[in-house]
N, C-alpha and C positions, 0 to 999 in steps of 0.2 A: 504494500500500500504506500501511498506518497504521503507525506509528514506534512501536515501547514505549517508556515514559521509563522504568521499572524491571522486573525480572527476579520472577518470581513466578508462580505453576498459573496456569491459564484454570479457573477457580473453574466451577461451574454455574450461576450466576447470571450471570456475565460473559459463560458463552454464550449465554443467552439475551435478555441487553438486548443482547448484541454480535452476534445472527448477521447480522442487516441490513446492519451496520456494515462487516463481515468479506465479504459477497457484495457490498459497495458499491467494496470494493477492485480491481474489476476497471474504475472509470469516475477514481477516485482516487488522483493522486500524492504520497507521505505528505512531503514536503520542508515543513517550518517557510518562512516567506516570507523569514527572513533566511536561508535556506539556500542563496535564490535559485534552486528547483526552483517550474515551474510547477506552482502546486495542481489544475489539474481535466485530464484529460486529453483531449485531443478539441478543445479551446476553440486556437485559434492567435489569437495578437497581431493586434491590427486594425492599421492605417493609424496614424500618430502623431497624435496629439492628436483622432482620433475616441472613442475610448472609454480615457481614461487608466485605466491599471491601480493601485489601491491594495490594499495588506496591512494586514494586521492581524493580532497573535497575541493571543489569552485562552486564560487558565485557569483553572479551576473546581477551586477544595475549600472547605475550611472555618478556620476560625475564631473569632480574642476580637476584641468593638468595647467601648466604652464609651457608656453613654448618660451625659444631664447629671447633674453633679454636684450631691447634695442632694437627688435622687429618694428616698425614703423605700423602706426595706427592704420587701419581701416575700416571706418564707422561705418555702418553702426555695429558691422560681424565682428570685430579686433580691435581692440579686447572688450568683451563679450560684458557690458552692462550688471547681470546678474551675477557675476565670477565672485566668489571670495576672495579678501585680501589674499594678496599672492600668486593665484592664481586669476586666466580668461580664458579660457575654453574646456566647451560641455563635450562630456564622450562618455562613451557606455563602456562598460569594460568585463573582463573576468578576474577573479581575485582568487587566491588560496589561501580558505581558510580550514584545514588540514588541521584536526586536532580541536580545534574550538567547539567552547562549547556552542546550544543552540540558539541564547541570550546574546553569545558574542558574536555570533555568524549573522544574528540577524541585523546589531549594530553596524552591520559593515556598508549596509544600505546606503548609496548615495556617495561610497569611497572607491569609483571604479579604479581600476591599475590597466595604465597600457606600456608598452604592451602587457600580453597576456603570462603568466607565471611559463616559462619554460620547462618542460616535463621531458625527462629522463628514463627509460624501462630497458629492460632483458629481452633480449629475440626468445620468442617462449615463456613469458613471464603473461601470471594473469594479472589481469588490468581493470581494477574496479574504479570508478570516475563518477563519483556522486557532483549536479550538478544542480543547487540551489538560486530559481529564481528569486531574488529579494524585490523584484521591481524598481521601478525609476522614482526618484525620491523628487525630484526637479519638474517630473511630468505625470503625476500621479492619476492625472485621465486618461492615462495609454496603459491598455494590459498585455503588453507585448510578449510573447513566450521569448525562450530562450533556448539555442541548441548546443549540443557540440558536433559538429563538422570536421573529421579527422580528414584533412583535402588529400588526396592519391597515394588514400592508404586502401588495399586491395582487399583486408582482411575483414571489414566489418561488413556482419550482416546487415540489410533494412531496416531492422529497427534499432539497431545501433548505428545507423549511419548517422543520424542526425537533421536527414532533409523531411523537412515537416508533410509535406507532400508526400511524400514516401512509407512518413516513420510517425512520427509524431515531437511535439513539442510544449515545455516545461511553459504551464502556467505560474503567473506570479502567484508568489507562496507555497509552491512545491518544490519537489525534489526528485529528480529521476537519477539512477544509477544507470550507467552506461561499462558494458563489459566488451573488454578487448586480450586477444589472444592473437601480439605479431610473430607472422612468421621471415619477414622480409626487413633487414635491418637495413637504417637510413634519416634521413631527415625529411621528417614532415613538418604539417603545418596543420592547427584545430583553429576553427572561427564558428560564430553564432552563423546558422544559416537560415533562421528568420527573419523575413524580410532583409534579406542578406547584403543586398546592392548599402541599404542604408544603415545597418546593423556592423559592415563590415569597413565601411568608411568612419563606423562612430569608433571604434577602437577595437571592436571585438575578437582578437587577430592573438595568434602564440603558436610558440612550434615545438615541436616532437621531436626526441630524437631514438630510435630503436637501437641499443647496441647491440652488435653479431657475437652467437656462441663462438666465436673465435678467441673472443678474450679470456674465454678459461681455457682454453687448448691452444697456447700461443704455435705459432710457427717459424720456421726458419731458423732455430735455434732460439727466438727470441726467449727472454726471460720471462718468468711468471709478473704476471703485473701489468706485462703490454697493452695496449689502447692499440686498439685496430677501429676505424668509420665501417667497413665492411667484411665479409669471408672470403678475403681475397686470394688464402690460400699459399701466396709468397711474401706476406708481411709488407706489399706495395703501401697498404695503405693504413702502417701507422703513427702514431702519432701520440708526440708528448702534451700538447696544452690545445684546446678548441675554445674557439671563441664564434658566436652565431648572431645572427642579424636579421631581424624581422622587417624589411623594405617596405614601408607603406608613405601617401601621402595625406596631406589633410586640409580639406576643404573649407575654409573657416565660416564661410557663410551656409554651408550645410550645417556645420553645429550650432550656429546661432539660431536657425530656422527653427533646430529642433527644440533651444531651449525654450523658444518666445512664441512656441505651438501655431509653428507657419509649414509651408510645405516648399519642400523641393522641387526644381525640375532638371533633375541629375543628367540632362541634356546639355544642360549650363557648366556641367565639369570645368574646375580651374581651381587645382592645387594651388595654396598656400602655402605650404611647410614640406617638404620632405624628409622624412625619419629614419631612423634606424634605431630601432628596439625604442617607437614612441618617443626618442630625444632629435634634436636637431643640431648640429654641428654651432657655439662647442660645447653645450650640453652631454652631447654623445663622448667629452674625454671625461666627464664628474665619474666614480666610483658609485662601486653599486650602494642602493639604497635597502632598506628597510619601509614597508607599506604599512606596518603594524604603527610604527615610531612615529608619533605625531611630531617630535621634534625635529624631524628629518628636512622641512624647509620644503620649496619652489615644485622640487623634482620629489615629494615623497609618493605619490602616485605615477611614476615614470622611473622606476626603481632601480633598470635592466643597463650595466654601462655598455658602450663602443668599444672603450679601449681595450687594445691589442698589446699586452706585456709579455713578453718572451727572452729566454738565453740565448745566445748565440748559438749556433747548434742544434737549437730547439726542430722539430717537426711538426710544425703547427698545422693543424685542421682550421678551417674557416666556412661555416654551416649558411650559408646564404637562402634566403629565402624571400620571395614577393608574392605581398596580399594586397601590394596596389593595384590601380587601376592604368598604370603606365609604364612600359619600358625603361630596364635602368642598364647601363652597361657600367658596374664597379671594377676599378682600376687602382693597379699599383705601381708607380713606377718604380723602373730599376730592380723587382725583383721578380723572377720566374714562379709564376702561380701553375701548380698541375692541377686539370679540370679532372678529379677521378672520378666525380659520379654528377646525375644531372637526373632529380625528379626519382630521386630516392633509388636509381637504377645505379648499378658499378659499370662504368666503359668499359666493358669486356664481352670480346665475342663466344659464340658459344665452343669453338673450339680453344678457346683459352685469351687468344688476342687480344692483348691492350690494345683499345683506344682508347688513352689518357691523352690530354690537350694539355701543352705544353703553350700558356701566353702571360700573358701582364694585365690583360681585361676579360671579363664574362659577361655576356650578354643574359640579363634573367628578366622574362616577361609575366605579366601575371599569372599567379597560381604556380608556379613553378618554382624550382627551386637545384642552387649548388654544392658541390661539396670540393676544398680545393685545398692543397696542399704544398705548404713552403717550407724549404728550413731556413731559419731562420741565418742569415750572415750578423758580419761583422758588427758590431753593437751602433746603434743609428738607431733615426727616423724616419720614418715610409709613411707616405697620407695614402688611404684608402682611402678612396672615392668615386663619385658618379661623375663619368666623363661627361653628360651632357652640362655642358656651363650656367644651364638656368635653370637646375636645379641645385645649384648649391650657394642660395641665401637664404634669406628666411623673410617670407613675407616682402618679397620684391626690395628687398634694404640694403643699403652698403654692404660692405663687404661681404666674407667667408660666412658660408651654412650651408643649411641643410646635410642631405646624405656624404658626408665625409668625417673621418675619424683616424686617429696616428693609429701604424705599430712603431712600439719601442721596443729595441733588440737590446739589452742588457749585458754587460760580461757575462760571460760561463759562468756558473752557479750560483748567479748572484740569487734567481730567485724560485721558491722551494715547490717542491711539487705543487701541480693545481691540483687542487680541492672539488671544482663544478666548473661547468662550463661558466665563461665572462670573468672569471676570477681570478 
């Protein structure tokens, strides 16, 4: 059964995004994963260490971010009238709150996070993803469901796909648990795909990463501990530090529309900001944040950093992904980027054949996404960036922004094993 987090009618709108959701209740046990109630019913525990079980909780409303400071006014969308100090602009978002209780999940209302929490699992691992609409705190006459959309991941069934046409979807105040069981390691991307054109412009946007049973059966000689992006088989494609990048852009007078309950006409497209992992250049060099931490400042709902820290030597992975609505070709000059995989697929023929792309730029179009790998040289600085010139400021303004961000290459050892990915 699905859990209410608050008390209020079953609206007509509510029954209609939610009858799915309400006839889904007979396959569904509504228990949050820290509540320690099996989420799917039907499914029994396998064997130990065949298919380890992992949770997860998100929550989906809305919200204030800040873009970079110094972006030049554009009245009456930027900066956005309604915005709390510190913050101008509205977006919807996904949040983790993993562990909380149901008091605390429920205050989260109204403190979206973009981008979306980055999620990490085992090729083979099961995958429970409890997914709490809290609704829109700013727009409380909209009862918008909410989905998870795992985008060219091949493993999920219809009704965990997440496309409401298809499946169903998370009325406000409920809860659905979504089960995943990857067999194909790689890097994905999950977004709301209700009412998705505009759901996925408001911020609703994070990426997956699946890692390959390769890492407990290293190869090549490699040592126990190795980091491989795929099952490559000859250790092509390992790697010491990853660091990932969620490409999106952001419409300011789409978010305005939505806070001051106007309507779009997404005909009129014309990006404002372009992001990486929801910050804009040089937002994108700040240190990761904390979303829980109210004393976290400007960027506490914009949590996910750009920067790229690495050793000399290092083998760096680079997880590229776009949930825009535009073309970006990101570029590094001066050092050799290998394109090993492209849409969660490994360039390899089926007789064995590398085709790995050996360049300095990648082209990634919406929905799509890269996987590229450097080692890291002699200790310096390298700007990542989007080669097209007019994406990189911020809100049509002087100088440097948007999608651009350093890597710093460090003396050898200077710094200690990564912990997670961006760290």
């Amino acid at each position: 059964m699905t859990d209410k987090l608050h008390p209020g009618p079953l609206s007509r709108r509510m029954f209609l995004t939610g009858t799915a959701g309400l006839a889904g209740a007979a396959v569904l046990v509504g228990g949050r994963p820290n509540q320690g109630a099996h989420p799917v019913r039907g499914l029994r525990p396998t064997a130990a260490g065949v298919h380890p079980q992992k949770t997860v909780h998100l929550a989906g409303t809305d919200g204030w971010v800040s873009m970079p400071q110094g972006a030049p006014a554009d009245p009456p969308f930027f900066p956005d009238s309604l915005a709390p100090a510190g913050f101008d602009t509205y977006v919807f978002g996904f949040r983790d709150v993993t562990g909380l209780s149901a008091t605390q999940v429920a205050a989260q209302r109204g403190h979206a996070q973009i981008s979306a929490p980055m999620l990490s699992f085992d090729e083979e691992d099961d995958i429970f993803i409890t997914l709490s609409n809290l609704g829109l705190l700013q727009r409380p006459d909209l009862f918008d469901g909410h989905t998870l959309h795992w985008h060219g991941f091949v493993n999920a069934i219809p009704l965990f796909d997440g496309v409401p046409e298809l499946s169903l979807a998370v009325p406000v105040g409920r809860d659905f648990t979504y089960f995943y069981r990857p067999h194909d390691p790689g890097t994905y991307m999950y977004h709301c795909h209700f009412e998705d054109v505009e759901h996925v412009q408001m911020g609703m946007t994070g990426m997956v990463f699946i890692r390959p049973r390769q890492n407990k059966t290293p190869v090549n000689g490699d040592p126990a501990g190795t980091k491989y992006a795929y099952n490559d088989g000859d250790g092509s494609t390992r790697y010491d530090r990853e660091f990932a990048f969620m490409l999106t852009e952001l419409w300011s007078a789409a978010h305005y529309r939505d806070a001051h309950i106007q309507v779009n006409d997404w005909t009129d497209y014309a990006a404002s900001f372009w992001l990486m992992n929801g910050r804009g250049y040089p937002d994108t060099l700040e240190p990761n944040g904390n979303p829980l931490v109210t004393t976290a400042g400007r960027l506490q709902y914009q949590p996910i950093s750009s920067m790229v820290s690495c050793n000399a030597g290092d083998r760096v992975l680079l997880r590229l992904s776009n949930l825009g609505y535009q073309n970006h070709q990101m570029s590094v000059d001066n050092l050799d980027l290998t394109v090993i995989a492209k849409d969660a697929s490994l360039l390899r023929g089926r007789d064995g054949t590398s085709n790995y792309l050996v360049t300095n730029g990648v082209d990634i179009g919406p929905g799509e996404s890269r996987d590229l790998i450097f080692t890291a040289p002699s200790p310096g600085e390298f700007l990542l960036y989007d080669r097209n010139y007019s994406y990189l400021d911020n809100g049509g303004g002087p100088g440097y922004g948007g999608m651009m961000t350093r890597i710093v290459v460090h003396p050898a050892g200077t710094l200690g094993p990564q912990t997670a990915a961006n760290a």
